[in-house]
C-alpha atoms as an extended CHARMM CRD file, in Angstrom:
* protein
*
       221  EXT
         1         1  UNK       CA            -15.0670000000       23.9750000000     -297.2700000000  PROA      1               0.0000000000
         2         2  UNK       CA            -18.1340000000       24.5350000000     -299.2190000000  PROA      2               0.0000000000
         3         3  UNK       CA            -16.7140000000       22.2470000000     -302.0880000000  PROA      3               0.0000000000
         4         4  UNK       CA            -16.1800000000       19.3450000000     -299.8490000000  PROA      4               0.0000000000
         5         5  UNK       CA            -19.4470000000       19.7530000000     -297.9750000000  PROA      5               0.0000000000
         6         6  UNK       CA            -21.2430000000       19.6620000000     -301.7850000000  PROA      6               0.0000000000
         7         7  UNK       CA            -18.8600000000       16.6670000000     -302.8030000000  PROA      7               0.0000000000
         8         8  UNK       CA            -19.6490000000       14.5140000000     -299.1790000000  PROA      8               0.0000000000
         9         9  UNK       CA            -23.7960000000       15.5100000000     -299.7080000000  PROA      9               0.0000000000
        10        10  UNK       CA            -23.4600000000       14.3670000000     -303.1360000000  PROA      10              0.0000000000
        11        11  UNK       CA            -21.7880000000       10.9000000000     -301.9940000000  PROA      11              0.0000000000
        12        12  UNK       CA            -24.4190000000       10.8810000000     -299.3720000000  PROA      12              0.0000000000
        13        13  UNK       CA            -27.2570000000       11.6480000000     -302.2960000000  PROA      13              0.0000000000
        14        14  UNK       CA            -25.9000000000        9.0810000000     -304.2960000000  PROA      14              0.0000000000
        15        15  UNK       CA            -25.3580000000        6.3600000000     -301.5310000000  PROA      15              0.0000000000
        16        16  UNK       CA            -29.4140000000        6.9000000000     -300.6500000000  PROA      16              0.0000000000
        17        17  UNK       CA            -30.6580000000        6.8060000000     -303.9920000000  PROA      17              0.0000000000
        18        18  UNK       CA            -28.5280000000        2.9810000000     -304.4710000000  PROA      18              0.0000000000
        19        19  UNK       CA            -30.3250000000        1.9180000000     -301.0170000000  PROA      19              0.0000000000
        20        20  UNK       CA            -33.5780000000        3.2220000000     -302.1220000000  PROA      20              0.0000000000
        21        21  UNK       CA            -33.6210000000        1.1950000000     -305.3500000000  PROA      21              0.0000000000
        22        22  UNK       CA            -32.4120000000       -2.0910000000     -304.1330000000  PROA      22              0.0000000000
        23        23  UNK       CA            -35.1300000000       -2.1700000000     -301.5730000000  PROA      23              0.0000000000
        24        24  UNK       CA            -37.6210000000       -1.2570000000     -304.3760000000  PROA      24              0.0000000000
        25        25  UNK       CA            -36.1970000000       -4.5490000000     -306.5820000000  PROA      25              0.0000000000
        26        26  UNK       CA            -35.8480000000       -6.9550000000     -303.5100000000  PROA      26              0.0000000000
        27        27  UNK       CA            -39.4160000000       -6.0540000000     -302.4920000000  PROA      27              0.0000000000
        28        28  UNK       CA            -40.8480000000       -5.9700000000     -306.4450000000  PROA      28              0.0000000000
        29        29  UNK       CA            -39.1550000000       -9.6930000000     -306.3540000000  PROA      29              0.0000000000
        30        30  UNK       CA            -40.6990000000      -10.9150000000     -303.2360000000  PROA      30              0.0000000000
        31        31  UNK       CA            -44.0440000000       -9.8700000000     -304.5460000000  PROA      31              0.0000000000
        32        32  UNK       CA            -44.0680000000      -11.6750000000     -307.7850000000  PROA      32              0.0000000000
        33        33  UNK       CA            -42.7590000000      -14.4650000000     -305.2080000000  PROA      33              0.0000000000
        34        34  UNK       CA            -45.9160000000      -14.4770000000     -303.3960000000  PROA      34              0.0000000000
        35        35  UNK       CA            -47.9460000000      -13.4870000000     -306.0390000000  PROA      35              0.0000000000
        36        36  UNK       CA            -46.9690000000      -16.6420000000     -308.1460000000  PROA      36              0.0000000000
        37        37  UNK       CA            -46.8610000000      -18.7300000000     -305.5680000000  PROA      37              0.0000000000
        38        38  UNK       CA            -50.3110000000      -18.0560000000     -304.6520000000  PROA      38              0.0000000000
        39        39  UNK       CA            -51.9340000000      -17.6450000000     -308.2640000000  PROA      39              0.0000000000
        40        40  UNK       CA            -50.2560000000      -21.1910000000     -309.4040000000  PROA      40              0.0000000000
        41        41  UNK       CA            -50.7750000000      -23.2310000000     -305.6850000000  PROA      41              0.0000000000
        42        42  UNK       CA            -47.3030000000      -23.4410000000     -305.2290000000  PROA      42              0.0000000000
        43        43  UNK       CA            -46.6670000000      -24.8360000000     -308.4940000000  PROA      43              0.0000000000
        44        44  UNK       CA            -43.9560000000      -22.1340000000     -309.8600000000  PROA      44              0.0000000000
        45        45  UNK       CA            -42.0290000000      -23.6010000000     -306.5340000000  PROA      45              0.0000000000
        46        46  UNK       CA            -40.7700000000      -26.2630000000     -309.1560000000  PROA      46              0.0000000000
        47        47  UNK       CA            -39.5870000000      -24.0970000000     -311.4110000000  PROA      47              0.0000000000
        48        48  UNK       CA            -35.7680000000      -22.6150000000     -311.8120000000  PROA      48              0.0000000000
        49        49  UNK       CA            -36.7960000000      -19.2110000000     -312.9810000000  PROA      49              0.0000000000
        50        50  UNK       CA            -38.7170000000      -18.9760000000     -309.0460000000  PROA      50              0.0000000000
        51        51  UNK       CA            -35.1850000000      -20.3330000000     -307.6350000000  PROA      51              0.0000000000
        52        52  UNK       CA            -33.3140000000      -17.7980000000     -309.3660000000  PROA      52              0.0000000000
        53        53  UNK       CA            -35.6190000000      -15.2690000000     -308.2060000000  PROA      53              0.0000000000
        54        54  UNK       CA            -35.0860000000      -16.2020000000     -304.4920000000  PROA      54              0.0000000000
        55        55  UNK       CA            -31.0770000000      -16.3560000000     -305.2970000000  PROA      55              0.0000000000
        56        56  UNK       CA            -31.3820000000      -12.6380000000     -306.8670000000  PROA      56              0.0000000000
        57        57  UNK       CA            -33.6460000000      -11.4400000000     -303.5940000000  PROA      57              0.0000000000
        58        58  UNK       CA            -31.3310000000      -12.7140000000     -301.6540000000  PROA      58              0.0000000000
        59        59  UNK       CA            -28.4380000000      -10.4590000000     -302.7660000000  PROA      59              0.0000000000
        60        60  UNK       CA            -30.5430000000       -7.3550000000     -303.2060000000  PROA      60              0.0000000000
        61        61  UNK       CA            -31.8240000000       -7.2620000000     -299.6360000000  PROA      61              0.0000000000
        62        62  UNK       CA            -28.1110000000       -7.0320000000     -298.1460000000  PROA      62              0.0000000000
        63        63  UNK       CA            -27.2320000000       -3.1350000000     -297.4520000000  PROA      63              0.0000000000
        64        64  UNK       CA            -24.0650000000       -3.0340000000     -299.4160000000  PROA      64              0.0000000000
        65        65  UNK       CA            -22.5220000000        0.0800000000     -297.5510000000  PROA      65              0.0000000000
        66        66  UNK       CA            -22.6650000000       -2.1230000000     -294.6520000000  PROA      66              0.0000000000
        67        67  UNK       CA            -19.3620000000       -2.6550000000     -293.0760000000  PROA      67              0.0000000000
        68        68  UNK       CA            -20.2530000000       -5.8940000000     -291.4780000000  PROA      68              0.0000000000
        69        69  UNK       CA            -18.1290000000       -8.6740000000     -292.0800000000  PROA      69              0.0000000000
        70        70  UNK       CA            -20.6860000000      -10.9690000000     -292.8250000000  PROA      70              0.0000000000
        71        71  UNK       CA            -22.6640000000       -8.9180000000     -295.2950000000  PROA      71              0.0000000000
        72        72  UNK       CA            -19.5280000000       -7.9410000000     -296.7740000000  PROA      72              0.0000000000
        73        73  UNK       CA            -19.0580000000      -11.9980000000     -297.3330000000  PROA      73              0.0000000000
        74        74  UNK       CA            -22.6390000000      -12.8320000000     -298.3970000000  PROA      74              0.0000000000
        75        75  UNK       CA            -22.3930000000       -9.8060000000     -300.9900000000  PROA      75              0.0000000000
        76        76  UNK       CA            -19.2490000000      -11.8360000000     -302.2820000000  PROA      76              0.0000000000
        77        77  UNK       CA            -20.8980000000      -14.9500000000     -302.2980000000  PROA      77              0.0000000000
        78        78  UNK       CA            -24.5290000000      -13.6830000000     -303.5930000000  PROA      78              0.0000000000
        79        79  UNK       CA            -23.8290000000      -11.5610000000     -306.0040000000  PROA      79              0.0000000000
        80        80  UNK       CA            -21.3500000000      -13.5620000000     -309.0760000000  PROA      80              0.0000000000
        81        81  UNK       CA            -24.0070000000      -16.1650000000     -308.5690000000  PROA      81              0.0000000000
        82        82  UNK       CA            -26.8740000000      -13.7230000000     -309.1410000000  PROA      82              0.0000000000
        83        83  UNK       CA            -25.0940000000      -11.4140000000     -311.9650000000  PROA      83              0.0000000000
        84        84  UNK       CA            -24.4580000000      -14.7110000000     -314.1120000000  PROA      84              0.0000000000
        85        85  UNK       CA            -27.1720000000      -16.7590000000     -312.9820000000  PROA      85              0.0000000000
        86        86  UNK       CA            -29.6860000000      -14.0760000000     -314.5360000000  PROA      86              0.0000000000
        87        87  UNK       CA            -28.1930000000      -13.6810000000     -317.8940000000  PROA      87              0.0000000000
        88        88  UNK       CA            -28.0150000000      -17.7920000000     -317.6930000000  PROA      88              0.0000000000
        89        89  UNK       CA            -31.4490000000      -17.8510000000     -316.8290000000  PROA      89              0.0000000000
        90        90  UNK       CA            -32.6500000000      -15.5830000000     -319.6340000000  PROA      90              0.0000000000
        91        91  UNK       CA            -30.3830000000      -17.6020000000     -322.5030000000  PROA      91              0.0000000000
        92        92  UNK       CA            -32.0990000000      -21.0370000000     -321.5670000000  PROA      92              0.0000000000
        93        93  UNK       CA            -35.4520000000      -19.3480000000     -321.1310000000  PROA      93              0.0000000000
        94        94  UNK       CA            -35.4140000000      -18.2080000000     -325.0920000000  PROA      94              0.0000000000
        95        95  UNK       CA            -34.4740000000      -22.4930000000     -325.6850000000  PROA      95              0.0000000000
        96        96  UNK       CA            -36.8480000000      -23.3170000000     -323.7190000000  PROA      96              0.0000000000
        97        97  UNK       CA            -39.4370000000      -21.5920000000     -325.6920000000  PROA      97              0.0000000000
        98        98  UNK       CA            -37.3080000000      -22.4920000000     -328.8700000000  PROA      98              0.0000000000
        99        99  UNK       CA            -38.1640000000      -26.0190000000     -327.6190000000  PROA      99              0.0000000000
       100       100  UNK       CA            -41.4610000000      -25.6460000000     -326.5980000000  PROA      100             0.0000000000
       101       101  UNK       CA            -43.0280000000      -22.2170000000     -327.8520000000  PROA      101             0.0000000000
       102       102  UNK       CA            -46.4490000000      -22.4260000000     -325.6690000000  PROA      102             0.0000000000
       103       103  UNK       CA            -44.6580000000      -23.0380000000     -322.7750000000  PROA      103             0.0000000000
       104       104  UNK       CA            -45.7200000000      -19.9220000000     -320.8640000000  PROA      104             0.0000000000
       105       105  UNK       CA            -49.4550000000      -20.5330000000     -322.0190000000  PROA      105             0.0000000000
       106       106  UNK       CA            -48.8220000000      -24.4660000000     -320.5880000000  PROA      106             0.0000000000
       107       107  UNK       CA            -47.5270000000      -23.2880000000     -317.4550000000  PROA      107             0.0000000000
       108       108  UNK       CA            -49.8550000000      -20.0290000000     -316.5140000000  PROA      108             0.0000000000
       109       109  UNK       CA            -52.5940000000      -20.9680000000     -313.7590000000  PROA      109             0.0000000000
       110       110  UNK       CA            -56.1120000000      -21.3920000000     -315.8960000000  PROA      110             0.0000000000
       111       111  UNK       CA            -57.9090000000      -17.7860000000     -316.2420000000  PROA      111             0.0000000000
       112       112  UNK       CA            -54.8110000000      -15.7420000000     -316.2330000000  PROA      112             0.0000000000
       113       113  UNK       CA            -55.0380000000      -12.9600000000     -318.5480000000  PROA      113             0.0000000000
       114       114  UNK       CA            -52.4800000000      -13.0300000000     -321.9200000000  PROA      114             0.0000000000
       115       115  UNK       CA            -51.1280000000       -9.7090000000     -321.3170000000  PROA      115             0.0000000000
       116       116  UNK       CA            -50.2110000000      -10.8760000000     -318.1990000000  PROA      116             0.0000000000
       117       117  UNK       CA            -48.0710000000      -14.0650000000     -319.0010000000  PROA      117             0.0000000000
       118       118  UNK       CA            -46.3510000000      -11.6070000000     -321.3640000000  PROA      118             0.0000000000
       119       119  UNK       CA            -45.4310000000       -9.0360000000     -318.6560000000  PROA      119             0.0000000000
       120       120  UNK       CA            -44.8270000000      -12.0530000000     -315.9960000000  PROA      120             0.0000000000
       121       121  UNK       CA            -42.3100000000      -13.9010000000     -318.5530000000  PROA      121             0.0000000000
       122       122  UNK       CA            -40.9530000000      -10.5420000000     -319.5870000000  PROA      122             0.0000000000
       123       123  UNK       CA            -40.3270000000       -9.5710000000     -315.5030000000  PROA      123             0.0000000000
       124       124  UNK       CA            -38.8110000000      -12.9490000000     -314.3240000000  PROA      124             0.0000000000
       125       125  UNK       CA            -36.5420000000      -13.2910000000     -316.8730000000  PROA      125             0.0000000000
       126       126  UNK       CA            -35.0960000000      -10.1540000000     -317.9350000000  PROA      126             0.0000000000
       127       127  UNK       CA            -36.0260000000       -8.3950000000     -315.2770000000  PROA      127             0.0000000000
       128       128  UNK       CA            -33.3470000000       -9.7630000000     -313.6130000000  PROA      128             0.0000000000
       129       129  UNK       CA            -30.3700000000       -8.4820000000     -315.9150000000  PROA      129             0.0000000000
       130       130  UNK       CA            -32.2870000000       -4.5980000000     -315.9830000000  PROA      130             0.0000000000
       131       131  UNK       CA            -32.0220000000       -4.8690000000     -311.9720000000  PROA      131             0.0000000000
       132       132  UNK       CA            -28.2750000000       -5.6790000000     -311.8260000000  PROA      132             0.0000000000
       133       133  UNK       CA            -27.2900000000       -3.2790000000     -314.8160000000  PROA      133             0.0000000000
       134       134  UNK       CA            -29.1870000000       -0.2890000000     -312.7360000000  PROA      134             0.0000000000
       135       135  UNK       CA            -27.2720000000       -1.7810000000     -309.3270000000  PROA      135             0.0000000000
       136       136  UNK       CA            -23.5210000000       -2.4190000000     -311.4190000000  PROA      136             0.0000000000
       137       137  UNK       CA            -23.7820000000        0.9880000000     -312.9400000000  PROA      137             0.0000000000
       138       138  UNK       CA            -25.0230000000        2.6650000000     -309.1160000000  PROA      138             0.0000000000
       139       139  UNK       CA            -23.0740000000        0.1930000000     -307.1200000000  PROA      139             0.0000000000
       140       140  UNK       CA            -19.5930000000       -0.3670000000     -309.1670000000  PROA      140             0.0000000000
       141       141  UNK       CA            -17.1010000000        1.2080000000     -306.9180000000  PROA      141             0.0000000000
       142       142  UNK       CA            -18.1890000000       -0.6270000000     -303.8030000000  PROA      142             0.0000000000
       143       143  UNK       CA            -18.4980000000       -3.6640000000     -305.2030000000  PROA      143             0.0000000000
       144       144  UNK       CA            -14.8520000000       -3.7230000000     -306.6740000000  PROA      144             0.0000000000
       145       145  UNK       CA            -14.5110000000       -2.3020000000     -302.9090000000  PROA      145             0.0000000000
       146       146  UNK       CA            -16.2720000000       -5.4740000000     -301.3980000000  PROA      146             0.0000000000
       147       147  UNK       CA            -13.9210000000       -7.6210000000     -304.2930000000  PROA      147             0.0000000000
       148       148  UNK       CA            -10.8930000000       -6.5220000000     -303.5010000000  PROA      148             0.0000000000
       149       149  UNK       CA            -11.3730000000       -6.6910000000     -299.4950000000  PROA      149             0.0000000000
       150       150  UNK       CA            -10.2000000000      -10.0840000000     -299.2890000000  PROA      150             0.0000000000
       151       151  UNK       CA             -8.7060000000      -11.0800000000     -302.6170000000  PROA      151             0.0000000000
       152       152  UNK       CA            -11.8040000000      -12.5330000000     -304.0700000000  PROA      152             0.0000000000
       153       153  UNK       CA            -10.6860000000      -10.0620000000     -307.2100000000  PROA      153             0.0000000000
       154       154  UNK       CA             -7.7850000000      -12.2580000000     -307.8510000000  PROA      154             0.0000000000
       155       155  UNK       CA             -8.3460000000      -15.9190000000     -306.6000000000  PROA      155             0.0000000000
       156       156  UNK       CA             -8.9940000000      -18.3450000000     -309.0380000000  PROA      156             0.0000000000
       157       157  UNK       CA            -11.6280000000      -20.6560000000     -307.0070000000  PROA      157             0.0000000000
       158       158  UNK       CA            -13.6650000000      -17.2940000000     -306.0840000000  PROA      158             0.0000000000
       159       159  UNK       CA            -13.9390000000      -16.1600000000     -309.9950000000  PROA      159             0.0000000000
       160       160  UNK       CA            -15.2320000000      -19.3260000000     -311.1390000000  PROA      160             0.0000000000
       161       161  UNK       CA            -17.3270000000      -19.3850000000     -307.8660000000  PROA      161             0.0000000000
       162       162  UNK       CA            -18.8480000000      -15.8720000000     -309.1710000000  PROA      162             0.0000000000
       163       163  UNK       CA            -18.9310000000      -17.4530000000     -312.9080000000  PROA      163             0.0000000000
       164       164  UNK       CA            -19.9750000000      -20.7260000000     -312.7110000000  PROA      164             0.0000000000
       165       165  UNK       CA            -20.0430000000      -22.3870000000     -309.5010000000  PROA      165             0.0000000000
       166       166  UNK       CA            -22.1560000000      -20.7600000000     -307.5740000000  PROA      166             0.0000000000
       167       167  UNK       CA            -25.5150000000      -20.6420000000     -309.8350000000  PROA      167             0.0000000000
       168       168  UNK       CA            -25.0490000000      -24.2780000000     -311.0880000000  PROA      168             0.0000000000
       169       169  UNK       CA            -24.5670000000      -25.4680000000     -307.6160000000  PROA      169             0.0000000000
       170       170  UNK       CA            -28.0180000000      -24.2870000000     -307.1750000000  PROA      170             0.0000000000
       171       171  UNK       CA            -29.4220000000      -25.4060000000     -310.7890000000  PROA      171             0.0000000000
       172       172  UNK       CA            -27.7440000000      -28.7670000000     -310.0790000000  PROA      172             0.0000000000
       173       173  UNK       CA            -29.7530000000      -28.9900000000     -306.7140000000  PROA      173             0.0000000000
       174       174  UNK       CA            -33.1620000000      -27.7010000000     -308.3760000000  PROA      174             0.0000000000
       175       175  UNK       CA            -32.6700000000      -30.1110000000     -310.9230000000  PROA      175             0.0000000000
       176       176  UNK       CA            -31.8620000000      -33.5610000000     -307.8180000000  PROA      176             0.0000000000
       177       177  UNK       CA            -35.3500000000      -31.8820000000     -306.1930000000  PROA      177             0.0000000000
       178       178  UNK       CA            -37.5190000000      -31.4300000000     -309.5700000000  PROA      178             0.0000000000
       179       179  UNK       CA            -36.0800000000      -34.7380000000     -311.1570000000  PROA      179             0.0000000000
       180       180  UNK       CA            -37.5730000000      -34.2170000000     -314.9030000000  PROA      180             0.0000000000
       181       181  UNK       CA            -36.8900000000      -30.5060000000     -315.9740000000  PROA      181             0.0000000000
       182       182  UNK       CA            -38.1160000000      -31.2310000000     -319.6610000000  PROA      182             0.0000000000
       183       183  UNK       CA            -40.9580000000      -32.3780000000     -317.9380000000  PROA      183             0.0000000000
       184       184  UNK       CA            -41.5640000000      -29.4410000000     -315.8950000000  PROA      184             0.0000000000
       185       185  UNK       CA            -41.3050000000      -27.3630000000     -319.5090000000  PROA      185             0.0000000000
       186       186  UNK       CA            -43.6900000000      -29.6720000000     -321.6370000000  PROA      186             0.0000000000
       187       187  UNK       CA            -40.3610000000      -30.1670000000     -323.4470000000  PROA      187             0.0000000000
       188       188  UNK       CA            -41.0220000000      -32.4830000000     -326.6150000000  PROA      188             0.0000000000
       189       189  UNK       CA            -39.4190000000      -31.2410000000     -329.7000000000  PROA      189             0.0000000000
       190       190  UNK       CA            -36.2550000000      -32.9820000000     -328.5010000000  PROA      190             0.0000000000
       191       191  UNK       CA            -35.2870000000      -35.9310000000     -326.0370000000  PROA      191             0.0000000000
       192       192  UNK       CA            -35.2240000000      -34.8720000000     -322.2740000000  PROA      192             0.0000000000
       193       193  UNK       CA            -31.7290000000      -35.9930000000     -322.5910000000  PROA      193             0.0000000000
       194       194  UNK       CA            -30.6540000000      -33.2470000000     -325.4180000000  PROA      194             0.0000000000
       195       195  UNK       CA            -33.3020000000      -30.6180000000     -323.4200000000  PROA      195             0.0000000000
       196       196  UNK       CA            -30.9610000000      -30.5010000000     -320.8810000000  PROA      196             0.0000000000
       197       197  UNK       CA            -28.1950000000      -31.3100000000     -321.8900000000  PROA      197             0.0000000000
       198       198  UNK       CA            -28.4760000000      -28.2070000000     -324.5390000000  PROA      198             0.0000000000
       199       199  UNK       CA            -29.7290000000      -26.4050000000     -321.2810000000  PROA      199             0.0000000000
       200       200  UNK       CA            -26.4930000000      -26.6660000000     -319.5610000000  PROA      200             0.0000000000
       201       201  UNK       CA            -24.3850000000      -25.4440000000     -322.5620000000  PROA      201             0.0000000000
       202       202  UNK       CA            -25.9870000000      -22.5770000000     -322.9400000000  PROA      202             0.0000000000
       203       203  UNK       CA            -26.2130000000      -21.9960000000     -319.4040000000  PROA      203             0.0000000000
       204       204  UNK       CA            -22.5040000000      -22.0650000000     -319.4270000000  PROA      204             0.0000000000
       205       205  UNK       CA            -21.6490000000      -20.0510000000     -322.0230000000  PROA      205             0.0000000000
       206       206  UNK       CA            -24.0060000000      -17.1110000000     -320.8880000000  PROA      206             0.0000000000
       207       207  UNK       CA            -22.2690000000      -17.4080000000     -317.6850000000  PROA      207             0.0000000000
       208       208  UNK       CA            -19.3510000000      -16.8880000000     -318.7970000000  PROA      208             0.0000000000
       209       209  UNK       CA            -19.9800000000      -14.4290000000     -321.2670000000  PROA      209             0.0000000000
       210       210  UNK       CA            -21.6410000000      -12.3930000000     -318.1160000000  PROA      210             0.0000000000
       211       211  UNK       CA            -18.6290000000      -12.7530000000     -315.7560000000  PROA      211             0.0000000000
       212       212  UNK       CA            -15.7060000000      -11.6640000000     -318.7710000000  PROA      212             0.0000000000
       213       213  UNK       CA            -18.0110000000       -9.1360000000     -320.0030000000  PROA      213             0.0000000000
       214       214  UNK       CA            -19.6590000000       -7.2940000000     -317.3610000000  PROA      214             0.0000000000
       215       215  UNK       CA            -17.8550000000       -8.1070000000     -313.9190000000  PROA      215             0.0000000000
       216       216  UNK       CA            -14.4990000000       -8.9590000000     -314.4450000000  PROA      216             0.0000000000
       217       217  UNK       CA            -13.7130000000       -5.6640000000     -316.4350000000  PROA      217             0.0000000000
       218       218  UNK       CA            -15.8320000000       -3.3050000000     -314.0770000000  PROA      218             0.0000000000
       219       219  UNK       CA            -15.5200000000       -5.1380000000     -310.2990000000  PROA      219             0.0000000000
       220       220  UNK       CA            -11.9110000000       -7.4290000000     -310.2670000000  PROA      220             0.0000000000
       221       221  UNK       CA             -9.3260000000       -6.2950000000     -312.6020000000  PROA      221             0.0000000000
């Protein structure tokens, strides 16, 4: 009796702590949110790396031991999108500053400390991938839970929804809103054409080394 008591307040332990520390990385996102938006006048609104942000706060502020149908669904449909989208996100941030290496400097509101643009690029780009290693490695049974609910573990159009389609449906749409991303970037080493196009590649490929890699393995199969 005493065993199962320990076992169930462990679970419970466990199942706190994984609440806890989402809430601490959606509201650590939502403050660099406002806090950029404010510092730059709205500026950073252009930029993909504050549309990914708002993509990854808007999986970690669903209560995964929810048993909610639709939480259970926007989990499925948040968090592929999110996963891959961050490790994309980081890939084409080291081109872009391959491409243009004073890009932060260009960017950063006039005044703002250096130290600061270090920690801010540092933050917003890997910051990201840190967050969803401490929430897979917290997190992994009830996500392949959440997965395998509905058969979102073995459907073809959902895995390449959770790989691909999700975060370039939203890249595609930040790019038809923002119309020049080499632009945005003070891109010049290379046509706007090649920026992108390069972009996209390596978008792709860190996508889909994130999905066969990380979630595949650990949440579907």
């Amino acid at each position: 009796m005493g065993t199962h008591s320990e076992a169930k307040a462990k679970v419970q332990l466990a199942e706190n702590k994984s609440i806890i520390t989402r809430k601490i990385i959606f509201y650590a996102f939502l403050a660099t949110l406002i806090a950029d938006t404010y510092a730059s006048k709205a500026e950073v609104l252009h930029h993909l790396t504050l549309w990914s942000l708002i993509l990854h706060m808007l999986y970690f502020e669903l209560h995964l031991p929810s048993t909610s149908s639709l939480t259970q669904e926007l989990i499925r449909v948040y968090h592929g999108p999110s996963f891959c989208g961050s490790f994309a996100l980081f890939a084409m941030y080291i081109w872009t500053l391959i491409a243009n290496p004073s890009m932060e400097f260009d960017l950063a509101p006039e005044g703002r400390a250096i130290w600061l643009i270090y920690v801010r690029g540092f933050w917003t780009h890997l910051g990201p991938i840190l967050c969803h290693y401490i929430d897979i490695k917290q997190n992994e049974s009830r996500l392949r839970d959440v997965y395998s609910s509905t058969g979102w573990n073995t459907s073809k159009f959902c895995q390449f929804w959770m790989c691909l389609g999700g975060y370039f449906a939203m890249g595609l749409t930040w790019e038809q809103v923002n119309g020049d991303a080499s632009g945005t970037y003070n891109v010049t080493m290379v046509s706007p054409e090649m920026y992108v196009l390069i972009s996209k590649a390596i978008g792709v490929v860190s996508c889909i080394v994130a999905f066969m890699v990380f979630i595949k393995p650990k949440l579907l199969d």
